[in-house]
LOMAR-852190 format. One record per atom (N, C-alpha, C): atom name; residue number from 0; residue in three letters; x, y, z. Coordinates in nm, 4 decimals. Layout:
N
+----+-----+-----+----------+----------+----------+
:  a :   k :   r :       px :       py :       pz :
+----+-----+-----+----------+----------+----------+
: CA : NUM : ALA :        X :        Y :        Z :
...
+----+-----+-----+----------+----------+----------+
***
This chain:
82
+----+-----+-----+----------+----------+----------+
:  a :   k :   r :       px :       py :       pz :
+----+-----+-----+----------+----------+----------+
:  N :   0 : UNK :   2.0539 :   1.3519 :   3.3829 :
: CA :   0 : UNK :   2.1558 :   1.2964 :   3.2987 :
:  C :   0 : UNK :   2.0924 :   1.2284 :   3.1776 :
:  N :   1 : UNK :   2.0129 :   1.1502 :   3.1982 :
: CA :   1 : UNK :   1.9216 :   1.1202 :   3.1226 :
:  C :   1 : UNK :   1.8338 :   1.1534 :   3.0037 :
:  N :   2 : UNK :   1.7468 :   1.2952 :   3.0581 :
: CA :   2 : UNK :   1.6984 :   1.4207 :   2.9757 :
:  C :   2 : UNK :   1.7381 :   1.4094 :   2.8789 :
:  N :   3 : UNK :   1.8917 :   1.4150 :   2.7890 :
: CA :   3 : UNK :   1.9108 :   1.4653 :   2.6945 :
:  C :   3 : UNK :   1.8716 :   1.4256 :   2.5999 :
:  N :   4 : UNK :   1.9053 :   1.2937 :   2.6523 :
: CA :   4 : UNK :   1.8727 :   1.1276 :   2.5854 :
:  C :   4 : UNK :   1.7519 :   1.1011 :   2.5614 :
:  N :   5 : UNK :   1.6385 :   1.1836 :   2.6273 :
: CA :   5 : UNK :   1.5290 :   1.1654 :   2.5659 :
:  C :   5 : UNK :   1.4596 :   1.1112 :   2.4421 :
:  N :   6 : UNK :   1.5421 :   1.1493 :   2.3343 :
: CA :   6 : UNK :   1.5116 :   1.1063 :   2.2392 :
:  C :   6 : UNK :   1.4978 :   0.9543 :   2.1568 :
:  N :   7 : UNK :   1.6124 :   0.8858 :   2.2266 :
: CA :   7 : UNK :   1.6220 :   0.7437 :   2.2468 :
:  C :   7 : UNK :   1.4904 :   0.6518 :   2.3075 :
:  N :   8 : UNK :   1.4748 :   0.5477 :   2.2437 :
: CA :   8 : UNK :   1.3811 :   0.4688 :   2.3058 :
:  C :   8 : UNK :   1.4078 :   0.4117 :   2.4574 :
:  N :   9 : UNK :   1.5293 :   0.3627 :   2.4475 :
: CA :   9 : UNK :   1.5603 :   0.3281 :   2.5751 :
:  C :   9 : UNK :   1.5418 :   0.4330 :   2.6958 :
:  N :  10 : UNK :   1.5996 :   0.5247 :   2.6535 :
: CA :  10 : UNK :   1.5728 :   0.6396 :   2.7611 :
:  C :  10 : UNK :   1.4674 :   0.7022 :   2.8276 :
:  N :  11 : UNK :   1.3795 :   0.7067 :   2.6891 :
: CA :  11 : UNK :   1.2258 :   0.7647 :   2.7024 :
:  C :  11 : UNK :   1.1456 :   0.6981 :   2.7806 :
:  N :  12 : UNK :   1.1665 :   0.5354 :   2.7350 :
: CA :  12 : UNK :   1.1467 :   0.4293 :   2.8584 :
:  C :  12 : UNK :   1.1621 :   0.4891 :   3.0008 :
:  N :  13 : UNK :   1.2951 :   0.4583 :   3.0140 :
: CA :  13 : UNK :   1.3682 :   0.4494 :   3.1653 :
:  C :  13 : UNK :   1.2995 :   0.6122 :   3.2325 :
:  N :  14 : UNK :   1.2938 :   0.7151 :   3.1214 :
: CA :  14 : UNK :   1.2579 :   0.8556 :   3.2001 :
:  C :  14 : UNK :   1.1538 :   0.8263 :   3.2487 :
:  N :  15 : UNK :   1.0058 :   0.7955 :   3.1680 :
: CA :  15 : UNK :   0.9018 :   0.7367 :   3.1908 :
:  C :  15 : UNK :   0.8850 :   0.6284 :   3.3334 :
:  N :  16 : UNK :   0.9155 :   0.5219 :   3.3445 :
: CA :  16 : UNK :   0.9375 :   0.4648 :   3.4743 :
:  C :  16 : UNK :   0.9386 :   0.5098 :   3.5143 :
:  N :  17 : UNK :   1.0969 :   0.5850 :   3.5825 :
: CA :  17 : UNK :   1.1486 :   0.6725 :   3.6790 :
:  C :  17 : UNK :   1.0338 :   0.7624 :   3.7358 :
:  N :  18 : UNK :   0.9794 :   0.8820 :   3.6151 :
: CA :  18 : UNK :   0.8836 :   0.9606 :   3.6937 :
:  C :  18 : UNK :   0.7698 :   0.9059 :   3.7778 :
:  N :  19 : UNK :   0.7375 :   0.7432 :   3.6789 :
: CA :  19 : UNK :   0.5926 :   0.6875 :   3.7662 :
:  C :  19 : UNK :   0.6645 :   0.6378 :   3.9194 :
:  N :  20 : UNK :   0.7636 :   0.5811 :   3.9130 :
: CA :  20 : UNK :   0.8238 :   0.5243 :   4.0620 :
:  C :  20 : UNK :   0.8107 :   0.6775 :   4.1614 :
:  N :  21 : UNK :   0.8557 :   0.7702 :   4.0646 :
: CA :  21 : UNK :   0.8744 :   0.9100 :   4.1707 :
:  C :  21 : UNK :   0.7777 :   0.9391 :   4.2251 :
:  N :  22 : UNK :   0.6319 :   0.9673 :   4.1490 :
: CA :  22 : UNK :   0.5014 :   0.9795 :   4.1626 :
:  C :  22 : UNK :   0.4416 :   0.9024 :   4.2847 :
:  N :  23 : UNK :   0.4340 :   0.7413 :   4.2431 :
: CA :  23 : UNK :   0.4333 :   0.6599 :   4.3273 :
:  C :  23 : UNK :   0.4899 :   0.6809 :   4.4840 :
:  N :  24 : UNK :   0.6327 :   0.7093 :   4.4642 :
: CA :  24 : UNK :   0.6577 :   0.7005 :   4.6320 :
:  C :  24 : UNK :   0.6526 :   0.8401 :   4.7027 :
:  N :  25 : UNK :   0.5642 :   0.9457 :   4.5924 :
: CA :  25 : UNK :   0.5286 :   1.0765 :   4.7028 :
:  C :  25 : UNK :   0.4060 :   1.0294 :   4.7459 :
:  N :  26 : UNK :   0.2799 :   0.9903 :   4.6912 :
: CA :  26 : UNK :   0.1884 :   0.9413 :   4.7285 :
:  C :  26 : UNK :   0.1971 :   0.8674 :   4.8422 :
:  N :  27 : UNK :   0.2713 :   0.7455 :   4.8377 :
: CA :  27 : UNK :   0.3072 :   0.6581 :   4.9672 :
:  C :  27 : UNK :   0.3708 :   0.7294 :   5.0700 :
:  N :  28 : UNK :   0.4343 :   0.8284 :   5.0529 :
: CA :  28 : UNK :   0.4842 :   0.9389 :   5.1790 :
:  C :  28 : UNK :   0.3636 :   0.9960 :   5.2576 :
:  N :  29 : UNK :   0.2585 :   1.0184 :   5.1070 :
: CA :  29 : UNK :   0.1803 :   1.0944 :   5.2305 :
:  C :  29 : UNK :   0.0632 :   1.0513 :   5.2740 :
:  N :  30 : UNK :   0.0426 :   0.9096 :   5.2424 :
: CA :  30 : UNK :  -0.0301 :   0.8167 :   5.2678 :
:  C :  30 : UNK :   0.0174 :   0.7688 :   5.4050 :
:  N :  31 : UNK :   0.1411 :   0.7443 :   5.4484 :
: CA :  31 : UNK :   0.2005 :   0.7442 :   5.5475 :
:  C :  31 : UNK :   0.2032 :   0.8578 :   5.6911 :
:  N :  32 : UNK :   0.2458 :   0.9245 :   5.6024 :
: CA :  32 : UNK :   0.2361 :   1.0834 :   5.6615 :
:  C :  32 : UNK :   0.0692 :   1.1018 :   5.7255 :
:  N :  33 : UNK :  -0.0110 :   1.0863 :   5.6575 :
: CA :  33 : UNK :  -0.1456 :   1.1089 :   5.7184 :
:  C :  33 : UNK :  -0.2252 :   0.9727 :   5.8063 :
:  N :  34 : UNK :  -0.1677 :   0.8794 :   5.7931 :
: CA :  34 : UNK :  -0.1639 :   0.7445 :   5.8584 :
:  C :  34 : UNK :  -0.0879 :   0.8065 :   5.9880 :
:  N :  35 : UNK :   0.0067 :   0.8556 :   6.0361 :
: CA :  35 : UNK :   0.0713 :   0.8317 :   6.1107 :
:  C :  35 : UNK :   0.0125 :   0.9473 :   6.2024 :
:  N :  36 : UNK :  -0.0380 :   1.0559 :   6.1116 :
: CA :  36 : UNK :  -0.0995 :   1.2090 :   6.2142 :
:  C :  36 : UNK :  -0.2424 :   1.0768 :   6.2638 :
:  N :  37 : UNK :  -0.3151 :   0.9989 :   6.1598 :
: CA :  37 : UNK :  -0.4459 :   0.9570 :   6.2362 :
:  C :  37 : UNK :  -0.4165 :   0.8565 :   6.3974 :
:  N :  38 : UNK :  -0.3037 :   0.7957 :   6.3583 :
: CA :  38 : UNK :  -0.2839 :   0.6984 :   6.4577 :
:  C :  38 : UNK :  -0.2042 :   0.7902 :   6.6005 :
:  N :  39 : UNK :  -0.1819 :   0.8980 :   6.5708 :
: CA :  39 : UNK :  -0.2147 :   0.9599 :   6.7212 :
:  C :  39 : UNK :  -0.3211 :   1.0531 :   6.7916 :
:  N :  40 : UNK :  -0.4012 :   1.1094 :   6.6512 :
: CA :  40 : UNK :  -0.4785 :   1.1252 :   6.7418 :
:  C :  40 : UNK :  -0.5849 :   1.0477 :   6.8637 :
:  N :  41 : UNK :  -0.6062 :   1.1076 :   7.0117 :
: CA :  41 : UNK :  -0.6589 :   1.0113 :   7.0978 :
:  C :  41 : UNK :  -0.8146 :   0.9658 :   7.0470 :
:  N :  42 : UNK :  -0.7808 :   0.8736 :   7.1155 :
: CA :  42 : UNK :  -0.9477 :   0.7936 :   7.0708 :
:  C :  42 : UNK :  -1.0790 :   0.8300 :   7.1083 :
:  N :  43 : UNK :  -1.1943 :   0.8399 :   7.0747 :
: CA :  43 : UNK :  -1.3211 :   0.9049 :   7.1251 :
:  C :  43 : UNK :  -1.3093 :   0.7948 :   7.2208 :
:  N :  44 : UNK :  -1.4093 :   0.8187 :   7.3447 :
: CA :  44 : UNK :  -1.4732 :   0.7303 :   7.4812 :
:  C :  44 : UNK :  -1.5172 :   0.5909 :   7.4005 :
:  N :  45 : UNK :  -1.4294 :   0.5095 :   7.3588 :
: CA :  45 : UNK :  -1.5309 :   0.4072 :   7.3289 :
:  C :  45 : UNK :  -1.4736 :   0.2957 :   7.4042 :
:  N :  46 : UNK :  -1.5101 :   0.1515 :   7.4078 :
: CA :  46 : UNK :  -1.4626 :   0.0354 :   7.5031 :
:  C :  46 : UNK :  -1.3677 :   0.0268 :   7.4649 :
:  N :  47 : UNK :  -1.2355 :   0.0781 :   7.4060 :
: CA :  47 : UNK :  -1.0775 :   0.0696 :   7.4770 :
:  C :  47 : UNK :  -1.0512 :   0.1862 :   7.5368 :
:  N :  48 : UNK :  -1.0926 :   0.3145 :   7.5710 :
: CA :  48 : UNK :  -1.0456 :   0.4160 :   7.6473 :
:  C :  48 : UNK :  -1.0228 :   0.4046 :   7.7999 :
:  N :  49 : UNK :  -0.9254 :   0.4396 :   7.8648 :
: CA :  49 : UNK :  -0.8785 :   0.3852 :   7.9554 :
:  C :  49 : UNK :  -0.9813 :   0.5070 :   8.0817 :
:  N :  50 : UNK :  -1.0329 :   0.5934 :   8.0160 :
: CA :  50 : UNK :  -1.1449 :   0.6119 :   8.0873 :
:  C :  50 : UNK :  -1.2580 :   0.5680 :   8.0975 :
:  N :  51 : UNK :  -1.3356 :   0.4766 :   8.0314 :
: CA :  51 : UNK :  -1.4179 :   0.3673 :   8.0244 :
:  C :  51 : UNK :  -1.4024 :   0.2606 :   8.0846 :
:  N :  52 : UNK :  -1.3076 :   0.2305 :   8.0502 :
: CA :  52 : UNK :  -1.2471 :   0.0829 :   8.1100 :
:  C :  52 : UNK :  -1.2654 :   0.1129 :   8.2717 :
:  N :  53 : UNK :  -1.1977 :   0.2324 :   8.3804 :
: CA :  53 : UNK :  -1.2071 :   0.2546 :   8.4794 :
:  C :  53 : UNK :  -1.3525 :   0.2822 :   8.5365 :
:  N :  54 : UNK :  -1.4186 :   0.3281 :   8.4749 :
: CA :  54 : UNK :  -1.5901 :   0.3517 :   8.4472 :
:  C :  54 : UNK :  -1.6278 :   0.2295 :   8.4939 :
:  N :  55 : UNK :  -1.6003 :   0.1446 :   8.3864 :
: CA :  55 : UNK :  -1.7022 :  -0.0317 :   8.4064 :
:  C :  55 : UNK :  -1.6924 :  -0.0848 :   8.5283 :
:  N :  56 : UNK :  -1.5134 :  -0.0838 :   8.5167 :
: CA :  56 : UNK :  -1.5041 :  -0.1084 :   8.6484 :
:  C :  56 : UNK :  -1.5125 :  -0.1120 :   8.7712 :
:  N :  57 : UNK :  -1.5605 :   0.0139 :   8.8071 :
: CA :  57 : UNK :  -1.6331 :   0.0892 :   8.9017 :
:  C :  57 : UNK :  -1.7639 :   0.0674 :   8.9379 :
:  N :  58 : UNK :  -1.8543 :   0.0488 :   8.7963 :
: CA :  58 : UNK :  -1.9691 :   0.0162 :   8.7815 :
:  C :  58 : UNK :  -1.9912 :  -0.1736 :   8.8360 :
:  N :  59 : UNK :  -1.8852 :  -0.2596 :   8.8197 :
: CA :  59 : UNK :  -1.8928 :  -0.3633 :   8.8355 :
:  C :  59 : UNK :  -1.8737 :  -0.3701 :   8.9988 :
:  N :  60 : UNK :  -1.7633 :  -0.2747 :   9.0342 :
: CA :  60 : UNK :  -1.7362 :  -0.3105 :   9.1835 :
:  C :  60 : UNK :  -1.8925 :  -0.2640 :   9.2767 :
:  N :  61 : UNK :  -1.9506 :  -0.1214 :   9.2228 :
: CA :  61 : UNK :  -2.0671 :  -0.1307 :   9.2604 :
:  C :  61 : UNK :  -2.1692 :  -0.1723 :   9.2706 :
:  N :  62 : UNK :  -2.1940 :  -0.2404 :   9.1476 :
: CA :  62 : UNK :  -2.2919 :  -0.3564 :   9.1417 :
:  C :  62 : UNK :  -2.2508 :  -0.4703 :   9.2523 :
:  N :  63 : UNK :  -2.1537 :  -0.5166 :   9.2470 :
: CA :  63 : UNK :  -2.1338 :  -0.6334 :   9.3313 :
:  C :  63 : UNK :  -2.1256 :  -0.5638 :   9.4473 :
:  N :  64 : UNK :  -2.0847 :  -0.4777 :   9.5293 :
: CA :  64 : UNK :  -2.1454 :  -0.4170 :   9.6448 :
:  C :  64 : UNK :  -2.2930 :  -0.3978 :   9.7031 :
:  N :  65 : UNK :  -2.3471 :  -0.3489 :   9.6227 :
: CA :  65 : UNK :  -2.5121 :  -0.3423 :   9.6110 :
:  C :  65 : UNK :  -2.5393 :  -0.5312 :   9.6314 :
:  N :  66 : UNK :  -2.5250 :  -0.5502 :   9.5465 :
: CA :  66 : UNK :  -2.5462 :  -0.7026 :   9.5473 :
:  C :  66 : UNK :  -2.5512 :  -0.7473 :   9.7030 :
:  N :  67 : UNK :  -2.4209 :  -0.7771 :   9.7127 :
: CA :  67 : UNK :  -2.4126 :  -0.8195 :   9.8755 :
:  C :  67 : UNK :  -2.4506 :  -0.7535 :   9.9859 :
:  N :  68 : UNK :  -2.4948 :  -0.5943 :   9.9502 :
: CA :  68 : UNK :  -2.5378 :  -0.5356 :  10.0434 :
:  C :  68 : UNK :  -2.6864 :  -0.5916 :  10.0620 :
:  N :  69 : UNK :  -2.7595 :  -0.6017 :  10.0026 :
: CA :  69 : UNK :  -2.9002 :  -0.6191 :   9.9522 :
:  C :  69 : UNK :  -2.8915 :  -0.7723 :   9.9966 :
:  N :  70 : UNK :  -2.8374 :  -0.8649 :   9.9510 :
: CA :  70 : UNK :  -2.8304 :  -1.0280 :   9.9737 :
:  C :  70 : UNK :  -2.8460 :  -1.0372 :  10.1643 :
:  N :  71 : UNK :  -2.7349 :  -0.9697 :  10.2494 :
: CA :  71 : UNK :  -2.7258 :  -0.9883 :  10.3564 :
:  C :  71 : UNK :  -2.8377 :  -0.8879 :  10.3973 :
:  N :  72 : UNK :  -2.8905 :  -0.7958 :  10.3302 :
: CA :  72 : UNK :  -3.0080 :  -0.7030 :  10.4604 :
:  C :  72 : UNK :  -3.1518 :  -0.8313 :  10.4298 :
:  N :  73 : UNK :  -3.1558 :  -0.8838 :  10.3148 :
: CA :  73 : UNK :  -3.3205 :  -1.0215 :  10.3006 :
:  C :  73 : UNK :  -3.2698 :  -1.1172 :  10.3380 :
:  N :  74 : UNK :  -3.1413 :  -1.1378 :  10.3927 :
: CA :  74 : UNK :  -3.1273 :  -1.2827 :  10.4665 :
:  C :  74 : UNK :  -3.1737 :  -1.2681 :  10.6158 :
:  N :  75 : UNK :  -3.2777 :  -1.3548 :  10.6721 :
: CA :  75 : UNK :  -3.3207 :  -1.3567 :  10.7942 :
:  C :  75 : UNK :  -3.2348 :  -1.4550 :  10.9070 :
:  N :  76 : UNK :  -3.1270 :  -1.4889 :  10.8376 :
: CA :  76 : UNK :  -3.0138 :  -1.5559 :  10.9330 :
:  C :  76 : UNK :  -2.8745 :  -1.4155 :  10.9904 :
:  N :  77 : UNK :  -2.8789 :  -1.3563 :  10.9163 :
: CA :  77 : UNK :  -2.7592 :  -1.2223 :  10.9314 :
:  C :  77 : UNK :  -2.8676 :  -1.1159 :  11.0002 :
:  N :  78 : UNK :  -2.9534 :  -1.1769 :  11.0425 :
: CA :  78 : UNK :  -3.0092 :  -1.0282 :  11.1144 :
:  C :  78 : UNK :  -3.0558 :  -1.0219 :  11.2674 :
:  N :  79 : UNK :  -3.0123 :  -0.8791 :  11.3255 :
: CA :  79 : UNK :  -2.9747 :  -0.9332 :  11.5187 :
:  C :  79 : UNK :  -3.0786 :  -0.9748 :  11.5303 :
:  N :  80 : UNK :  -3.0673 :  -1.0128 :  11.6379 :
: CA :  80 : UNK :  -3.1773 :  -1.0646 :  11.7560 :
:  C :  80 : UNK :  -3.1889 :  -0.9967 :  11.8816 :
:  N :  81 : UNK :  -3.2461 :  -0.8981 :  11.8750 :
: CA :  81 : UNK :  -3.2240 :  -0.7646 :  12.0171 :
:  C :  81 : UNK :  -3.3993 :  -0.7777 :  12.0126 :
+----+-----+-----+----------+----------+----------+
***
């Protein structure tokens, strides 16, 4: 609607704007758009993967197993008397 009016200062203005706002919010679409594909792809193995996390954990329950296994076989009070 505008276009014709081009010729006008006011207009040439307002066309001007307009295209930079237009410009502007395709960019932010796909700034978004590619923000939103990164934030699903899944995460490499690092310390928030919920396969890690189960890892440590495992690793901790074993350690502390070992631990107490080892603590009670060098204690000379926990050991029979046959």
């Amino acid at each position: 609607m505008s276009l014709p009016h081009g010729e006008a200062e006011f207009y040439s203005q307002a066309i001007i704007e307009c295209v930079v706002a237009c410009v502007v919010c395709v960019a932010d679409m796909i700034v978004g758009i590619v923000g939103e594909w990164l934030c699903r792809i899944p995460p490499i193995d690092g310390p928030e993967s919920p396969a890690v996390k189960k890892a440590a954990q495992r690793n901790r329950y074993a350690a502390a197993a070992t631990k107490a296994s080892t603590k009670s076989a060098t204690n000379p009070a926990t050991k029979s008397k046959v």
